[in-house]
C-alpha positions in Angstrom: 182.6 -5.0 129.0 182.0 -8.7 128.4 178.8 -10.0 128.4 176.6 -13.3 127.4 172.6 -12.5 126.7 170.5 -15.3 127.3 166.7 -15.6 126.5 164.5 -18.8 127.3 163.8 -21.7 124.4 165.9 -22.7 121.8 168.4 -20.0 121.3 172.0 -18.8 121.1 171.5 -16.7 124.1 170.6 -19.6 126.4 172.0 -19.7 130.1 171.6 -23.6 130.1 174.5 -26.0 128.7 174.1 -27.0 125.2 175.7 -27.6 122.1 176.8 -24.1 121.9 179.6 -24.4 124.6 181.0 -27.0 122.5 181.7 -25.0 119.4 185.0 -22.8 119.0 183.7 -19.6 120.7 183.9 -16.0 119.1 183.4 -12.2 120.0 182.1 -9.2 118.5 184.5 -6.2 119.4 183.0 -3.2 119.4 185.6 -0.1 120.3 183.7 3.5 121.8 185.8 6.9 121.0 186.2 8.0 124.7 188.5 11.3 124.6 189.0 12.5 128.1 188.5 16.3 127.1 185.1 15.5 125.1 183.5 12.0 125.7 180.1 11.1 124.5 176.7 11.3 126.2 175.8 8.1 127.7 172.2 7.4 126.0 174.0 8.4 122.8 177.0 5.8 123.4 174.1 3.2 123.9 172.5 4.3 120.5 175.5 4.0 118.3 176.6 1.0 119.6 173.1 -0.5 119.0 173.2 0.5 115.6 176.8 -0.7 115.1 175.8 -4.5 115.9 173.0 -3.6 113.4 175.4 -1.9 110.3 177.7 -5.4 110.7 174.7 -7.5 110.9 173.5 -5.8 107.5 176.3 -5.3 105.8 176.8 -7.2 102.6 180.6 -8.6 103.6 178.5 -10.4 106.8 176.2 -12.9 105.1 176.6 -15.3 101.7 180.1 -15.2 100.6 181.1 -12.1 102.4 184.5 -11.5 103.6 183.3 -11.9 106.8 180.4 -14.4 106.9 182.1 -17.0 107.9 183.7 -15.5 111.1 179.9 -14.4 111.6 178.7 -17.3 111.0 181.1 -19.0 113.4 179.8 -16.6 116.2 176.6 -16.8 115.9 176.6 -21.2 115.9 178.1 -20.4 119.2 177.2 -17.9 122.5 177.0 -14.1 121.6 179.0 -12.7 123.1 180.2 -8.4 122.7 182.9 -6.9 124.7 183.0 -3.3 124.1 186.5 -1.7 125.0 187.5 2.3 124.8 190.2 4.1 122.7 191.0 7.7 122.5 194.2 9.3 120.6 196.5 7.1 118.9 194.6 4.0 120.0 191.3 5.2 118.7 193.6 5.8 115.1 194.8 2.3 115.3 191.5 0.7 116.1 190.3 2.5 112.8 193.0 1.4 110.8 191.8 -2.5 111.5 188.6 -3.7 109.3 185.5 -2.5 110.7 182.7 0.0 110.5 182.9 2.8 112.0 179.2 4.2 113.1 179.1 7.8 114.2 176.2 9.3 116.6 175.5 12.5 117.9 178.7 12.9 119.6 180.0 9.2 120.2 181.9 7.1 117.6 181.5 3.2 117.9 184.0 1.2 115.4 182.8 -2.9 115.3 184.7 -5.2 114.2 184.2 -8.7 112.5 183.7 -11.4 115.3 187.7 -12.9 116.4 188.0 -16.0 118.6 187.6 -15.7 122.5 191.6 -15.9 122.5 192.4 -14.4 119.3 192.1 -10.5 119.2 194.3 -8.5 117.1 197.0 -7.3 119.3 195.5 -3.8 118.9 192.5 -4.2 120.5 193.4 -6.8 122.8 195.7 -3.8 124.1 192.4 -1.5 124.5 190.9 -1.1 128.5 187.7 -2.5 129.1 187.2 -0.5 131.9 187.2 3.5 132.0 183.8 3.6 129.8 181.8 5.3 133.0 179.6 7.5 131.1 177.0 10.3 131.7 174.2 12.2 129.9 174.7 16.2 130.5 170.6 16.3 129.7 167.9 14.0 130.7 167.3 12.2 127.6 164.2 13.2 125.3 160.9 11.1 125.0 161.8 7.5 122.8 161.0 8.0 118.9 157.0 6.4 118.6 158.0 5.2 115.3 161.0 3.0 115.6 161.8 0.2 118.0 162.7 1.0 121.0 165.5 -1.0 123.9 164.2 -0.7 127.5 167.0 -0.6 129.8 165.8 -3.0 133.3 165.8 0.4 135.5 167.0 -2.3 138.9 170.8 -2.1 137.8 173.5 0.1 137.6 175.7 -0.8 135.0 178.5 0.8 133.2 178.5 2.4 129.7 180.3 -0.4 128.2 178.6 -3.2 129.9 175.1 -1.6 129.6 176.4 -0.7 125.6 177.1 -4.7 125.0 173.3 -5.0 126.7 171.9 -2.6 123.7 173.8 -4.7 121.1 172.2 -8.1 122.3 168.8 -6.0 122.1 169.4 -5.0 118.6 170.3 -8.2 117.6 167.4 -9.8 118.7 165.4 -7.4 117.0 167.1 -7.8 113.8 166.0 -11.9 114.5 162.7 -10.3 114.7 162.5 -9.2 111.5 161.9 -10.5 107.8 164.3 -9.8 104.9 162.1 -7.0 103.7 161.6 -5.1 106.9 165.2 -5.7 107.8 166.2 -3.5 104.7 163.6 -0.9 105.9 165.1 -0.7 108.6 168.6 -0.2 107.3 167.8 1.8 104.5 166.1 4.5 107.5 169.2 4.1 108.9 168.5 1.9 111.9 166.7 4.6 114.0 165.9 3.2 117.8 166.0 4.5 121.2 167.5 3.4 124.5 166.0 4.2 127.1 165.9 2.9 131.2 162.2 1.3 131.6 159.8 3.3 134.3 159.7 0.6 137.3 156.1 0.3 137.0 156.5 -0.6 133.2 159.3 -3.4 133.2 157.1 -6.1 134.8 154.7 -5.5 131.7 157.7 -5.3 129.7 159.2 -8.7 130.6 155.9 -11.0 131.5 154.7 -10.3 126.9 156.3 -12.0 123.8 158.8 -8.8 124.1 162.3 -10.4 123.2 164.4 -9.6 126.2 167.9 -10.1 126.9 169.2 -12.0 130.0 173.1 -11.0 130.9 174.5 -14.3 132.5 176.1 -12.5 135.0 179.8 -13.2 134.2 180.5 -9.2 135.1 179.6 -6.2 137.0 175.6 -7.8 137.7 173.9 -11.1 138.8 172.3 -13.1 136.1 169.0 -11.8 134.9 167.3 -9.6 132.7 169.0 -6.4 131.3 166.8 -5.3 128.3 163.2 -5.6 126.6 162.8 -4.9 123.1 159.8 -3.1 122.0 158.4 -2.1 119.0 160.1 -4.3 116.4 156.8 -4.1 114.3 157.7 -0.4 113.6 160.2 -0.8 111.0 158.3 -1.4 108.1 156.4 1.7 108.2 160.0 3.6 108.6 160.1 6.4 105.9 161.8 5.1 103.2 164.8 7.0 101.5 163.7 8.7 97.8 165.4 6.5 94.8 167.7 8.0 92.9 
């Protein structure tokens, strides 16, 4: 599922024309692991593909003279944009064989991918369906962690795993803004524990009238333009247990 977040101000994720639209535009691919006999919970599809956006983000080949900064760079001077597409079988192999990271969950697999050009996707992903990612979670999910951030899901739409998986990643990412250096490798050293979860109605109009950072889709696909996700509990991170040195 494609999708462009927006938030208000002077940011990337801007539904307003600006200078953005005039740079060369990039995507993120991210690829789920959807095998017809055994595919993923839903909530857990959401969390890996949160914390994919979040491994690329940190990972040392994305920023200075990484092999990918540039094409990172490139994306983020322009809109965000993730589409998230599904693989299974020899598709899923071939999607691994490309660079990436491959993030695992509790039973889904989420393989991103350096940012490509709008019109310039490896012809084996560009070959992967977009559609078919219609998820569901066997079990109610549990109670969100207390101690790590936490994506609110806008419980007035009905979105599909992918599209609602490309909301997550815009979440994440504006968490990761959030953040300074030093709380963004607490974070990653932890692992990048969060939740994703659908807001109680009574809660989202507290959650989108704060400072929460939220995430307005601009309504190229499946929803009208609005608000998708509200991102609470970036302040959590750098209490995160830290791993023991060895």
């Amino acid at each position: 599922m494609t999708s462009d977040p927006t938030v208000p101000g002077e940011s990337p994720f801007r539904s307003e024309p600006s200078v953005r639209d005039e740079a060369p535009q990039f995507v993120l691919p991210l690829v789920a692991r959807i095998e017809r006999a055994a595919p993923p919970a839903r909530t857990d599809a959401l969390e890996t593909a949160a914390r994919a956006v979040l491994v690329l983000l940190g990972d040392e080949r994305a920023v200075g003279d990484g092999e990918w900064a540039q094409a990172v760079r490139d994306w983020q001077d322009a809109r965000i944009r993730k589409v998230v597409r599904r693989a299974r079988g020899a598709e899923w192999r071939r999607a691994e064989a490309l660079p990436g990271i491959t993030v695992t969950g509790k039973s889904a697999e989420v393989r991103v991918f350096p940012p490509v050009p709008l019109d310039g996707w490896p012809k084996d992903l560009a070959r992967l369906q977009v559609s078919g990612t219609e998820l569901d979670d066997p079990e109610p999910p549990a109670e969100a962690d207390p101690g790590a951030p936490v994506l609110w899901l806008s419980p007035d739409l009905d979105m599909t795993a992918g599209k609602a998986m490309a909301q997550v990643g815009h979440g994440a990412q504006l968490a990761w803004w959030e953040l300074s250096d030093e709380d963004r490798a607490a974070w990653r050293d932890a692992g990048f524990p969060l939740s994703v979860r659908t807001a109680p109605a009574d809660r989202w109009p507290e959650l989108t009238t704060g400072e929460l950072p939220l995430v307005r889709d601009a309504g190229f696909t499946e929803i009208a333009p609005g608000l998708t996700v509200a991102v609470e509990g970036t302040h959590r991170v750098g209490s995160l247990p830290r791993p023991p040195r060895v």
